[in-house]
N, C-alpha and C positions, 0 to 999 in steps of 0.2 A: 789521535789521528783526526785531521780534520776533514770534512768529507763536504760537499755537495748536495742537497738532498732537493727534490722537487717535492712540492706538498701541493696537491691540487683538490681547490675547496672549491665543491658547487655551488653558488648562491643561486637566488631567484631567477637571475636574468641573463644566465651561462654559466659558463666554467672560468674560473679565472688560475693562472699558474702561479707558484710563490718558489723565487728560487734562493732558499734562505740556507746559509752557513752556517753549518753547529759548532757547537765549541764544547768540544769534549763530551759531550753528552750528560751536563752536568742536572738534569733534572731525570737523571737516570733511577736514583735512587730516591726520588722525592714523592709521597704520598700523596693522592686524593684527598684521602680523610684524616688529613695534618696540616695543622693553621702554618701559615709563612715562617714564622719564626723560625716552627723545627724545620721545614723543608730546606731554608735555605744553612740549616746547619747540618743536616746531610751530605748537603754536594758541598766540594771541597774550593769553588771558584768563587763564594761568595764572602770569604772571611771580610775582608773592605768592607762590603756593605752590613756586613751582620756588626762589626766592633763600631760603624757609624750612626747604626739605629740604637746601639747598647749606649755610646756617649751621648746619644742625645734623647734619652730616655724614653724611645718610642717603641719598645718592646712588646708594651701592652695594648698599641696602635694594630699592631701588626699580628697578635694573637685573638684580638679582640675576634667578636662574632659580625661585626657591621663588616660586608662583602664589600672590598674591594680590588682594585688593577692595578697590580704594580710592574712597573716599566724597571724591571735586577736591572743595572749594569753589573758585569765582572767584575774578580780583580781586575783583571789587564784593563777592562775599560778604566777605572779608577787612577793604574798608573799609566795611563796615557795623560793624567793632569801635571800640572806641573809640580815641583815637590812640596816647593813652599804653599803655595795652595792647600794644598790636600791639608799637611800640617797646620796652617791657619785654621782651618776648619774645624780643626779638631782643637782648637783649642779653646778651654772654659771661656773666656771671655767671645766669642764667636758661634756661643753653644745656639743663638737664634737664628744664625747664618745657616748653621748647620741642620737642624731643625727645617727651615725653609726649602733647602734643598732637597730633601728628602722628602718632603710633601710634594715638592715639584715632580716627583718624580711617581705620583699616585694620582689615579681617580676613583673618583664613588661609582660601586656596584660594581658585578661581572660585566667587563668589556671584553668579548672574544674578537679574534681576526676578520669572522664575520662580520660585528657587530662597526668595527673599525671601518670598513670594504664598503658595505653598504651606505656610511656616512660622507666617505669618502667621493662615491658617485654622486649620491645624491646633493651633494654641493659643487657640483662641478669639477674633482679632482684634488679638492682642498676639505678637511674636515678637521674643526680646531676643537680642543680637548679643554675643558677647567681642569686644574688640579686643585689637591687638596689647598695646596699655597695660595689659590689663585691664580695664580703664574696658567701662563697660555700654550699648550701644544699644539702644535700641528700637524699633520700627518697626510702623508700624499703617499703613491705606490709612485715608483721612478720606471725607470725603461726595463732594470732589471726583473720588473715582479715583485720589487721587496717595497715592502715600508717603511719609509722613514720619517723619523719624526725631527722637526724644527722646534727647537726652543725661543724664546725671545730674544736671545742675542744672535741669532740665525744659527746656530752649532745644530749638525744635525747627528743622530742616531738610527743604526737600522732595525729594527726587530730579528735580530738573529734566530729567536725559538719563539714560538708562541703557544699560545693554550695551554697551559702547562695548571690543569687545574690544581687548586685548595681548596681545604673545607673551608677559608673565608675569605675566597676567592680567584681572581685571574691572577696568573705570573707572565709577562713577556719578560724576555732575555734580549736586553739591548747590548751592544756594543760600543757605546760612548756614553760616559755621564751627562747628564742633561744640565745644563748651566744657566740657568734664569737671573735674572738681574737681580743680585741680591743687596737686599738692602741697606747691609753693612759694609759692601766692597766696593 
């Protein structure tokens, strides 16, 4: 059942609302003090991204102890791509593309909701992300409250769930894969 929820976080300088859409409540079952890896093979919405970090051997990226932010897309986010896409991706010869993507979709250290908000202001409404790739996010809060992040090809994604701690890090639960200019396509 999909629900609604209002999450209201105080920063410094007021109150601000967030009116994000869960899906499923898929970080239901997902531990504090359990690296990414297992957490996302608890909840049952992550199979896509968990057999996409398996094919492109970043297991140990993702288990590792170095703290970082990862922006989950869903499955559904995943099959909102097109088929043959996704397929290309995943093929050996694309294993870089692949690889790329998936960085694109991480940055260094605990980045909370907070941590995002405050960046956000402080740049006038706009606050851009490095990812592990390089590759550029962006991230604005919209009319609705929510965040959503822009990629370099303008595709945006919205932070459906946030703060969703690991013992090696932050999880945001996006709903659309983040598609940066890859270098092979």
């Amino acid at each position: 059942m999909k629900k609604w929820i209002v999450f209201v976080s105080v920063l410094l300088n007021g109150t601000v609302l967030f009116a994000q859409r869960t899906v499923n409540n898929p970080h239901a079952l997902m531990k504090p003090s359990s690296n990414i890896i297992d957490n996302l093979g608890r909840a049952k919405d992550f199979t896509i991204l968990l057999s996409a970090i398996n094919q492109a051997n970043l297991t140990e990226t993702f288990k590792g102890s170095e703290p970082v932010t990862l922006f989950a897309p869903t499955d559904e986010a995943f099959e909102k791509l097109p088929k043959d896409r996704l397929d290309t991706l995943f093929k050996p010869n694309h294993a870089a593309d692949l690889i790329f993507l998936l960085s694109s979709h991480i940055i260094k250290g605990r980045v909370t909701v907070k941590d995002i908000v405050e960046k956000i202001k402080a740049n006038n409404g706009q606050a851009v992300f490095t990812t592990l790739a390089g590759s550029k996010l962006a991230a604005r809060i919209n009319g609705n409250r929510n965040i959503v992040l822009t990629d370099e090809n303008g595709s945006e994604s919205m932070i459906s769930q946030f703060d969703i701690a690991q013992s090696n890090g932050i999880l945001h639960i996006i709903n659309a894969v983040l598609m940066p200019k890859l270098p092979g396509m």
